[in-house]
C-alpha positions as CSV (number, residue, x, y, z in Angstrom):
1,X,0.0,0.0,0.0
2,X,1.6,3.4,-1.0
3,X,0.3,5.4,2.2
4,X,1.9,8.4,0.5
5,X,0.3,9.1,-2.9
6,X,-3.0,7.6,-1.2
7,X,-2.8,10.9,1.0
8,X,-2.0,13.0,-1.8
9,X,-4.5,11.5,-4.6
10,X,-7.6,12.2,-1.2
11,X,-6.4,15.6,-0.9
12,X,-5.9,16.5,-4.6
13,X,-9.7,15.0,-4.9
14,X,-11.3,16.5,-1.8
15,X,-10.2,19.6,-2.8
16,X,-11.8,20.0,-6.6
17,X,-15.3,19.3,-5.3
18,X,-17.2,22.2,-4.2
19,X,-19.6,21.5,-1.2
20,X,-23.0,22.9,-4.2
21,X,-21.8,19.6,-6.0
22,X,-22.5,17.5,-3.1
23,X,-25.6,19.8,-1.8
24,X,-23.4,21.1,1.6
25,X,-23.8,24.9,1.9
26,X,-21.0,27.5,1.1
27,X,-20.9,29.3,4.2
28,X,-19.0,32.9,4.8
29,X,-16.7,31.3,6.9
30,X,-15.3,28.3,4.4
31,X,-11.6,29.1,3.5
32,X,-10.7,27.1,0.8
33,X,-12.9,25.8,-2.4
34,X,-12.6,22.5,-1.5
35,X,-15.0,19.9,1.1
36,X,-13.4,19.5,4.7
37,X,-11.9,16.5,5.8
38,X,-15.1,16.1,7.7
39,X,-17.4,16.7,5.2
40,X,-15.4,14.0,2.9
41,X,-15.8,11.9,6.0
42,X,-19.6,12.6,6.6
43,X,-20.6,12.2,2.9
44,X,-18.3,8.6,3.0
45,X,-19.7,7.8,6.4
46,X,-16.4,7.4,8.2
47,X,-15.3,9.2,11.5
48,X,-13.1,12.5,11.2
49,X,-10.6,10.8,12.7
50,X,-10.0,7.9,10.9
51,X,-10.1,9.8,7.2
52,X,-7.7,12.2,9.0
53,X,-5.7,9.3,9.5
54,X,-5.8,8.1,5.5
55,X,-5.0,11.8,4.5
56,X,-2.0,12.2,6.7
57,X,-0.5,9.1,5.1
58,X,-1.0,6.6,8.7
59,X,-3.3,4.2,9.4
60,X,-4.7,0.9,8.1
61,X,-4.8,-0.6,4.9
62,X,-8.5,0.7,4.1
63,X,-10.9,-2.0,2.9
64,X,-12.4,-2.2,-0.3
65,X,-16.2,-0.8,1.4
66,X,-14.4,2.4,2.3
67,X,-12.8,2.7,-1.1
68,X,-16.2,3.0,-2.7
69,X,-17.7,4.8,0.0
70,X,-14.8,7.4,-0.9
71,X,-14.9,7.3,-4.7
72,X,-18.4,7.9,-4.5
73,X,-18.1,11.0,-1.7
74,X,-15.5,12.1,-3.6
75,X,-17.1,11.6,-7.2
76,X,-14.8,9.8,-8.7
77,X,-14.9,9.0,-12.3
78,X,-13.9,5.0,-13.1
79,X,-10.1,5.6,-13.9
80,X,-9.8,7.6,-11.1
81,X,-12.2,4.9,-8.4
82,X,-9.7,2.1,-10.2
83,X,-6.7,4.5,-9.0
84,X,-7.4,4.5,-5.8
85,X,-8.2,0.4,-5.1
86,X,-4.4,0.5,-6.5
87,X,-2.9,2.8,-4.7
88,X,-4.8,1.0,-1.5
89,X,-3.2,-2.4,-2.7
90,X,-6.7,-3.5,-3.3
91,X,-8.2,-5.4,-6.4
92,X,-10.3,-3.5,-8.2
93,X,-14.2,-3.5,-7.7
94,X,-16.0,-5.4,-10.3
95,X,-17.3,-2.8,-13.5
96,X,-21.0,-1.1,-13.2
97,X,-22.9,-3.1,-15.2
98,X,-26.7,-4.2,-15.6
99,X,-30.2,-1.8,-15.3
100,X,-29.3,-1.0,-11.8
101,X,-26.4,1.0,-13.1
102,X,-26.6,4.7,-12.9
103,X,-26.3,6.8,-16.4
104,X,-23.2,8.7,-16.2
105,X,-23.3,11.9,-15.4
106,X,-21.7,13.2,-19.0
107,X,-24.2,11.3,-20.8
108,X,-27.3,12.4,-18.5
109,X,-26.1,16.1,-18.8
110,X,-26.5,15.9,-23.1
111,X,-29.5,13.9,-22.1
112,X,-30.9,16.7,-20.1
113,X,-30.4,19.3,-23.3
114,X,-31.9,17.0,-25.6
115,X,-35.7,18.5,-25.1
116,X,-36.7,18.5,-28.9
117,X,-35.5,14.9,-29.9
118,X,-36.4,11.4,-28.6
119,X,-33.2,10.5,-26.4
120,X,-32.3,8.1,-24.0
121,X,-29.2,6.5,-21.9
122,X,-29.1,2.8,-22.5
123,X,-26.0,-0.3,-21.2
124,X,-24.2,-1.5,-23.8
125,X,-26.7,-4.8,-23.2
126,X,-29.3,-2.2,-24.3
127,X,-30.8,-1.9,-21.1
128,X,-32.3,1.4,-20.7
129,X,-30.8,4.1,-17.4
130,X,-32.6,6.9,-18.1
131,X,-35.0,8.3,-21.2
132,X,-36.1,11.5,-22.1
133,X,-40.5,12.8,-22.3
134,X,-40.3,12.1,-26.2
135,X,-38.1,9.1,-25.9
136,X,-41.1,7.7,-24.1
137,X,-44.2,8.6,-26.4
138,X,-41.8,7.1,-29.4
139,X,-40.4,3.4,-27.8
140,X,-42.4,3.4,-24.2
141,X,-40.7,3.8,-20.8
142,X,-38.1,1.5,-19.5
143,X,-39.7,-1.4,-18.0
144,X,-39.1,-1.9,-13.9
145,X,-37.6,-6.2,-14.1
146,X,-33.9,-7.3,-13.3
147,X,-31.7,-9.9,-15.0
148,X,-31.5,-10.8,-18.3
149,X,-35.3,-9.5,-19.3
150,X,-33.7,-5.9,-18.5
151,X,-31.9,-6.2,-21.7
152,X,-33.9,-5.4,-25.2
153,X,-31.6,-8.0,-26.5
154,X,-32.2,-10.0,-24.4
155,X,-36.0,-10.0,-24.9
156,X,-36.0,-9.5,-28.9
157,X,-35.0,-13.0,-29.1
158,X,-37.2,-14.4,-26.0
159,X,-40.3,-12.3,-26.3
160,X,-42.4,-11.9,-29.1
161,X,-43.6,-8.3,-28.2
162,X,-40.5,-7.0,-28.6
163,X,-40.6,-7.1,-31.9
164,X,-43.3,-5.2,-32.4
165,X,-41.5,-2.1,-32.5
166,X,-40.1,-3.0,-35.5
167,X,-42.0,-3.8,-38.7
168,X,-41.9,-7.7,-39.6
169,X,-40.1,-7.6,-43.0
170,X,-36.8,-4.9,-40.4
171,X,-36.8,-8.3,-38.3
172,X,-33.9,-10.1,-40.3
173,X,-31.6,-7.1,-39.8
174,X,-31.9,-6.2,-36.5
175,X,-31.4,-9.7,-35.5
176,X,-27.9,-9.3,-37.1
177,X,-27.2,-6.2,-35.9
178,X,-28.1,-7.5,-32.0
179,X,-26.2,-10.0,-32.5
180,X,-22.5,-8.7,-34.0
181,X,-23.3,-5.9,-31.5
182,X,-23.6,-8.7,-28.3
183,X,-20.2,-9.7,-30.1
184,X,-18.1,-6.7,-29.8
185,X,-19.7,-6.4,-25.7
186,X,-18.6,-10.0,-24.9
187,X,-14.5,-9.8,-26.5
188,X,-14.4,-6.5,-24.7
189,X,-15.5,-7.0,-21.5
190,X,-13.8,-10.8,-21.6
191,X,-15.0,-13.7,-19.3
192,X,-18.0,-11.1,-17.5
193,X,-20.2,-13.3,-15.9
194,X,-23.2,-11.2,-16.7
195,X,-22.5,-12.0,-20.8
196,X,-21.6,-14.9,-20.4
197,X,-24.7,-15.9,-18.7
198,X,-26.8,-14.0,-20.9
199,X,-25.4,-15.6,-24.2
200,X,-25.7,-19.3,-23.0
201,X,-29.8,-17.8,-22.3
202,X,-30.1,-16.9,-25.7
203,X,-28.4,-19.7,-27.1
204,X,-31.0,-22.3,-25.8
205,X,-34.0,-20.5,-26.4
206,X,-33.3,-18.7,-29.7
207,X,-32.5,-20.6,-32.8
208,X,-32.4,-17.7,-34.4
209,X,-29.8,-16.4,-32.0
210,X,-27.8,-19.4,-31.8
211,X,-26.7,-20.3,-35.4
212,X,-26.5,-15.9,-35.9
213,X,-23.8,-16.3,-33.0
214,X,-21.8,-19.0,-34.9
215,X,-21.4,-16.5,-37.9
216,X,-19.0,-14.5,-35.6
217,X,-19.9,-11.5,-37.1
218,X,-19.0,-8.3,-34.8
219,X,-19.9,-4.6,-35.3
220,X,-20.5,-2.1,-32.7
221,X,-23.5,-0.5,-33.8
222,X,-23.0,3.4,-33.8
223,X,-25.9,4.5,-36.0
224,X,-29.1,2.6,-37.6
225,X,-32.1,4.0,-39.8
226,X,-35.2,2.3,-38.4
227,X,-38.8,2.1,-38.9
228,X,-40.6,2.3,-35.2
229,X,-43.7,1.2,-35.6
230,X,-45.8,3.4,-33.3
231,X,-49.4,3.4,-31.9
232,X,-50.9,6.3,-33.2
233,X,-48.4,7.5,-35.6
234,X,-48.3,4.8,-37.8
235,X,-44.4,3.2,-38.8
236,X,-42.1,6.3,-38.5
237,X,-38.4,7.1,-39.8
238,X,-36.0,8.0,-38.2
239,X,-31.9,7.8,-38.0
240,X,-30.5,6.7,-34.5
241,X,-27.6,7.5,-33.2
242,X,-24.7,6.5,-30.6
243,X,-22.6,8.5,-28.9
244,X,-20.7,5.8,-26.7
245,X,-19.2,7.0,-23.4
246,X,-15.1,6.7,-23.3
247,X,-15.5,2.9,-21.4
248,X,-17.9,2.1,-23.8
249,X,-20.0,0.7,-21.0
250,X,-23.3,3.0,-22.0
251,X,-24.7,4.7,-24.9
252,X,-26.6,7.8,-25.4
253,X,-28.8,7.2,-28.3
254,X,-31.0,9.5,-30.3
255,X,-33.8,9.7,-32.9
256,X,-33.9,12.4,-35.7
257,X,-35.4,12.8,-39.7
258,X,-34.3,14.9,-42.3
259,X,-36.1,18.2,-42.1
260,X,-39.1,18.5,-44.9
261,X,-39.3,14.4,-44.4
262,X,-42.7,12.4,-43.4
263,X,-40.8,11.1,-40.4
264,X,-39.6,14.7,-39.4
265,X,-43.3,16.1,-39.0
266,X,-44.1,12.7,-37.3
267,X,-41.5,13.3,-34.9
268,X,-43.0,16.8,-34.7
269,X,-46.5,15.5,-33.9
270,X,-44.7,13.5,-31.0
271,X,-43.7,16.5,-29.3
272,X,-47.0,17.8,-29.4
273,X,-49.2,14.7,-27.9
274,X,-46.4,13.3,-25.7
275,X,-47.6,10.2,-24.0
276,X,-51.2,11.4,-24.1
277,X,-53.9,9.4,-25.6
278,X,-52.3,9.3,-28.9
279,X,-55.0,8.3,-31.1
280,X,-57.6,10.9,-29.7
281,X,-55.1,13.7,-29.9
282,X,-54.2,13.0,-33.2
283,X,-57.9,12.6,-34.4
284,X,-58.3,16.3,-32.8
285,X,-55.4,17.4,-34.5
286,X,-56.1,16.5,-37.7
287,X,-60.0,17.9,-37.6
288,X,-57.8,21.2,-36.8
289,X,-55.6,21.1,-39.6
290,X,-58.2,20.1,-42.2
């Protein structure tokens, strides 16, 4: 354990967060921009003391329950939380995965500026973290389950009412492009339990899936044009997009048309009626218009 550069990496971190980013209050009397030692400690749930101790350079070897509690008082990002097990001598926590993940905070900040588009955070197992008003009214809220069924991967090859959102004769090529997606997930994150676990699934219930996985075909899919087939709206246009966080770990996808374009006034429609009932509000709209 390098007691040392443990101190100086808890001080160098303590003091770039401002108490508004961790909702303490300024105060006329606070000297420095930084949180106190006892407000680290307070936010980590340690005693003064003890995270005294750790930023002097003394003490025990912390465990790995205090790292996190630390890299999450001290809002770490994931190079810097995988810093700190190392410079405790500890082995690093296991990688964020699944629906109880939280959308980064990059990714929910462009999420939160995307007000005129369909937009939403999903894992790189397409289970959806967070979702926008319009991301809603166009593919339906993310759905409250754990495990495998969190994934839409998982249930476009288990579930026939997944599909639906796609029109019949897309089916074929979304299938492929699940799959060589699932692919590039697996070689990167290696032996992860959670793939692994969710491959083997698929392979025993899906045909489909199963002789699509012995192609080996991998691609990371970045950007799609897709035909949602939508309740009220009818099927609708639209390009999706990725933008991938650096770890690759979540995506923040969004839905746009071509201005002048059927599925561009569609889309347009959607930001009027929302998650409303659809197919009265667009009868009312269209008496309106005509």
């Amino acid at each position: 354990m390098n007691h040392s550069e443990l101190a100086a990496f808890l001080k160098t971190r303590r003091d770039r967060v401002r108490p508004a980013d961790v909702g303490l209050p300024v105060g006329p009397r606070r000297r420095v921009p930084g949180l106190r030692r006892e407000e680290v400690a307070q936010l980590a749930g340690l005693s003064a003391d003890y995270y005294t101790e750790l930023e002097r350079g003394r003490g025990a070897q912390p465990s790995a329950q205090v790292l996190a509690a630390l890299a999450r008082a001290l809002r770490l990002n994931g190079d810097e939380r995988d810093h700190l097990f190392r410079l405790a001598d500890r082995p690093l926590p296991p990688a964020s995965y699944g629906p109880s993940a939280h959308a980064q905070p990059a990714l929910l900040g462009l999420l939160d500026r995307l007000t005129t588009t369909p937009a939403q955070v999903i894992s790189d197992l397409h289970e959806v973290l967070a979702q926008n008003p319009l991301a809603v009214a166009l593919v339906g809220p993310r759905r409250a389950v754990k495990g495998p069924e969190a994934s839409f991967v998982y249930r476009w090859f288990t579930d026939p009412d997944a599909r639906k959102l796609y029109p019949p004769e897309d089916h074929p090529h979304h299938s492929r492009v699940f799959v060589a997606d699932l692919q590039a997930v697996a070689a990167r994150r290696g032996q992860d339990p959670e793939v692994t676990r969710m491959v083997a699934a698929l392979r025993r219930h899906s045909e489909e899936f199963a002789a699509l996985w012995e192609t080996r075909d991998v691609a990371v899919r970045r950007t799609d044009h897709k035909r949602i087939v939508h309740p009220a709206l009818g099927v609708i246009e639209v390009d999706c997009h990725s933008l991938l966080s650096e770890d690759g770990r979540q995506r923040l996808l969004w839905f746009s048309a071509p201005p002048g374009t059927e599925g561009a006034a569609q889309l347009e429609l959607l930001s009027v009626i929302g998650t409303q009932d659809m197919t009265t509000d667009v009868d009312e709209l269209g008496r309106r218009r005509g």
